[in-house]
N, C-alpha and C positions, 0 to 999 in steps of 0.2 A: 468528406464534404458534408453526409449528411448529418453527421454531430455537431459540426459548426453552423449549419442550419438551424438543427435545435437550439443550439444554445443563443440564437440572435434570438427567433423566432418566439419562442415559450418563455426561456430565462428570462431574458432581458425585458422584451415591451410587455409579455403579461404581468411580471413581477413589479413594476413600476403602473399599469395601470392598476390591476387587482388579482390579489390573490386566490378570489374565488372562480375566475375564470378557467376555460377545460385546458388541460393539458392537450398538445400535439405532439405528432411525431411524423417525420418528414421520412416519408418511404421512396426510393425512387423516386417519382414527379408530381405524387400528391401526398395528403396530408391526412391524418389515422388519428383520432381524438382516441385517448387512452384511459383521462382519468378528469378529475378535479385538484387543483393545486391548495395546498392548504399551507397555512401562516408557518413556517418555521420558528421552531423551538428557541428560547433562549438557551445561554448555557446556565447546567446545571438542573434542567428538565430533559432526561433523557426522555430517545422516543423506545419505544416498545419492540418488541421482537414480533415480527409480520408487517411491519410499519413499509408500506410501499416510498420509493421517493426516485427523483433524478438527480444522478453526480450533478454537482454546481460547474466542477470543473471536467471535467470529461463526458458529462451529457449523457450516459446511460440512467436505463430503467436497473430498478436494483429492489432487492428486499430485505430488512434488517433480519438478520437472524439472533445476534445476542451482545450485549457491549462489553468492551473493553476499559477499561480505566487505567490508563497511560501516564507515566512521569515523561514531562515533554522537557529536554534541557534546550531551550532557543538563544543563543547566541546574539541572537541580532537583538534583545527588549533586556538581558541580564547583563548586569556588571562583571564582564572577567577576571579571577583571580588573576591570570594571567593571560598573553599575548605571544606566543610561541612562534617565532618563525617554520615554514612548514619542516623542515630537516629537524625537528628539533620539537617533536610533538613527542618522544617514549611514554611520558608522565602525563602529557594533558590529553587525558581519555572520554572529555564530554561532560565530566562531573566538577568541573571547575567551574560550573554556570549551574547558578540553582535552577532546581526541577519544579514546574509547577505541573499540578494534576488536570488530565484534560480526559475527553467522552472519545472513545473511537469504536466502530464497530465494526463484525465480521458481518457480512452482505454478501448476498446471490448475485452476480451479474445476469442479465435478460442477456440470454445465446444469443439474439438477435442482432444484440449492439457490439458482442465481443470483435465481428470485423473492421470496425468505424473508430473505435476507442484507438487514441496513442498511450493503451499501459498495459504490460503484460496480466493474460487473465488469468494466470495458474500463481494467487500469490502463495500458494499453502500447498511445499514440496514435505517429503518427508523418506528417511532411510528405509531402504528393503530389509528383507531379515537378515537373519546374523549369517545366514548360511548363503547371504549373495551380500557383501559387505559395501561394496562398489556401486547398487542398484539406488540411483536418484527416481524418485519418482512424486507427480506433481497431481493436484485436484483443481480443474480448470473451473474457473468462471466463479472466482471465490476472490474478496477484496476485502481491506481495511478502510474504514472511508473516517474521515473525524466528522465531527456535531456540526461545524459551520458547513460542511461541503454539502451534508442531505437536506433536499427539496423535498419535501413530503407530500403527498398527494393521494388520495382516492381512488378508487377502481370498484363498478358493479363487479368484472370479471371475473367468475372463480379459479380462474389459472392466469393471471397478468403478468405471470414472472415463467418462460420458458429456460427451465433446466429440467438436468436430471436427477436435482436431490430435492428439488423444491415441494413433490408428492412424499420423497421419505422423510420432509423434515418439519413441513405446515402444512396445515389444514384449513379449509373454509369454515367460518362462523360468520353468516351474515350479520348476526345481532351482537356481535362484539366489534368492541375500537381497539386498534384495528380489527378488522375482518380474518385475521389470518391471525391462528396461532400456534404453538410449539405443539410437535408431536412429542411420546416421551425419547423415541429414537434422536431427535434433538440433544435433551440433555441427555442422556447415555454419549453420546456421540462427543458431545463436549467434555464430559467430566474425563471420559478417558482421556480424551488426546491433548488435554489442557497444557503439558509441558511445550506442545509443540507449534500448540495454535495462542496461544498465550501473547497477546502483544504490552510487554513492559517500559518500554526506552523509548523516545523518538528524541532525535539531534536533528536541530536545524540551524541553518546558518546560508546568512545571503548577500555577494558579493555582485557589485555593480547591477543589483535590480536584478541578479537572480538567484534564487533561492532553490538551496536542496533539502531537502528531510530524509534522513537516513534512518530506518527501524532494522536493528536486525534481530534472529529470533536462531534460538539454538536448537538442532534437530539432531541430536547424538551423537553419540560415542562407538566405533566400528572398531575392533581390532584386526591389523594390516601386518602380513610380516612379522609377527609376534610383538606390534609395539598399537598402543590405543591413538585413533586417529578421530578428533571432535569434527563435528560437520556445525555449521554456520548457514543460513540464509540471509542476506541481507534488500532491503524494500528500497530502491532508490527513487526517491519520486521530482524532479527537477521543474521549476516553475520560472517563466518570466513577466514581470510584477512589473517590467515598464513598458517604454515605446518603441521600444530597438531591437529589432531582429537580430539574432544571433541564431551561430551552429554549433553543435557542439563537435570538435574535430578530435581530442585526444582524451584519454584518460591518465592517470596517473597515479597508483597507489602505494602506501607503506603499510605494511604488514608486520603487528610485531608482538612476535607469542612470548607466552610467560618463561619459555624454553631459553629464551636470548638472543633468541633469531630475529633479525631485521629484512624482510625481504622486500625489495620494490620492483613494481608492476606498471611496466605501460601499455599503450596500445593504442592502435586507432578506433575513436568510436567508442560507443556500448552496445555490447549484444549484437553489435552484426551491425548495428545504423549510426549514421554521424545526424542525431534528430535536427530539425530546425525549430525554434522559438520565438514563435511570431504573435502579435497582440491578436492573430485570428485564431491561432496555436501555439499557445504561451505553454502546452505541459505535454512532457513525458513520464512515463513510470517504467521504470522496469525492473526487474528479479536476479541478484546472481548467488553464487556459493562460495564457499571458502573454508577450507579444512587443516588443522593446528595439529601438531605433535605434541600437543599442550594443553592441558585443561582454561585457558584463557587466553587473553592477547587482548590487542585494539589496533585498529586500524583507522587511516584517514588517508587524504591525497586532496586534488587538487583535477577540476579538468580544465584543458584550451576550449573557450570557445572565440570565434571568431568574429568578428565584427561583418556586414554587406560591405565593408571600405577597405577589408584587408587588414586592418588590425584584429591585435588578439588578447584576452586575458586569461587569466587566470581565476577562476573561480573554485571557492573553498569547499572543501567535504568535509564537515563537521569529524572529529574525532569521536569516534564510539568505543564501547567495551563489547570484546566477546565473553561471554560468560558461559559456563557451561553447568549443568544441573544436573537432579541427580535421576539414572537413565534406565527405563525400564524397557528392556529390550521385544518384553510379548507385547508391545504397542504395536497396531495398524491399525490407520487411522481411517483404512479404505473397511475397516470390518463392519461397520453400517452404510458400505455403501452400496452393498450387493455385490463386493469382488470377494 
């Protein structure tokens, strides 16, 4: 409730009266000025790394830490070579829709807001060592966010971003724009672990006014039983872009490695919740895994969601490639983080 505050509150009437007006944030039953809002960027002016701002769509306080530059394959604005019934996707893997280059970056979430947000805040899991081959493990209150979603804004404060990497990673400079910039444990932090925080792909595709964007991001290669096991994360981030509430009641996936294997996946829900997508809470995000006997694959599906009247669709999951790369096993990613 109180992200959907902010976002009426601050987004909405300040952004339409003036940009130069103070940012709020809606605590419990009063209201906490945090900053000054300032003009967002066009595309193709990235912002900078310490760049304070608030998610457009999910209403957290955030900090740029460093960008990404994305091939985004979008379905809904590209002409398709082709038109695949879903049974019948092996071959159309996302790349049948040209790719145009877009800004996205990796950001601190403010701990504060990670209770209020509807998106998982661990987007950046990664494999244990070799000698625990099975061990998932995740760095919370870490996001991808693109160029149109950051609201940039101001802050006196010399800690406005409450994490725990945000002392190992920036620093205050009051007389620099922004204010906050890279420690060198920063780039050290980045150049190692680039295979795995790396965001290259984003697939989108939106049926009936709602739209998915799927990124997924390869995080190793494990040997199991004497045979090599690739691991996969994938970013699902689900939007409703009109006026009709929907829920999302099933999922339903195909799986299909370069091995030969076709496997399909249902289930109620994602991640434990059947979300609802309503014009006051139009997005969900959430995080899963998926693991190949196969140096590749690509996957796609389809989820039910449901209409308030009882009917139901079907809405598309863009077709993605898993790709796998080449894997340096003395990565961890936790080694600047004080573990």
């Amino acid at each position: 409730m109180a992200m959907n505050l902010i976002r009426k509150i601050v987004i909405r009437p300040l952004l339409s009266v003036s940009l130069q007006k103070a940012c709020v944030r809606c605590l419990s039953t009063r209201l906490a000025e945090v900053g000054i809002l300032e003009p967002p960027r066009e595309h193709g002016k990235a912002y900078d790394t310490g760049q304070l701002f608030l998610h457009k769509v999910f209403g957290y306080r955030g900090i740029v830490l460093f960008p990404w530059l994305a091939h985004v394959y979008d379905r809904d604005s590209t002409i398709k070579i082709d038109d695949r019934p879903f049974d019948d996707q092996t071959s159309a893997v996302g790349r049948e829709v040209k790719a145009k280059k877009h800004m996205y970056y990796q950001v601190l979430i403010d701990a504060r807001d990670c209770p209020h947000i509807r998106a998982q805040t661990e987007a950046v899991t990664f494999l244990g060592n070799q000698d625990n081959s099975r061990a998932l493990y995740a760095i919370p209150g870490l996001d991808y966010v693109a160029h149109e979603d950051i609201l940039p804004y101001t802050s006196p404060d010399p800690i406005p971003i409450q994490h725990e990497l945000f002392d190992k990673f920036l620093m205050h400079e009051p007389n620099s724009n922004p204010s906050f910039v890279a420690r060198e444990t920063l780039g050290a932090w980045q150049e190692k672990n680039h295979p795995w925080l790396q965001l290259s792909d984003v697939h989108r595709e939106t049926t009936e006014g709602i739209r998915v964007t799927v990124t997924p991001f390869y995080m190793g290669c494990r040997e199991a039983q004497q045979t090599h096991v690739y691991w996969w994360r994938y970013c699902v981030r689900l939007e409703n872009r009109g006026e009709e509430t929907v829920q999302l009641r099933e999922r339903h996936w195909r799986i299909f490695s370069l091995s030969g294997t076709l496997e399909t996946v249902r289930g109620r829900g994602v991640v434990g919740q059947e979300p609802m997508l309503s014009p006051e809470q139009p997005a969900f995000q959430y995080s899963s895994h998926v693991s190949l006997q196969a140096s590749s694959g690509h996957m796609w599906g389809t989820y039910k969601m449901e209409r308030r009247d009882g009917t139901s669709f079907d809405c598309k999951i863009p077709p993605f490639l898993l790709e796998s790369k080449s894997d340096d096993n003395s990565n961890n990613p936790n080694q600047f983080l004080g573990s």
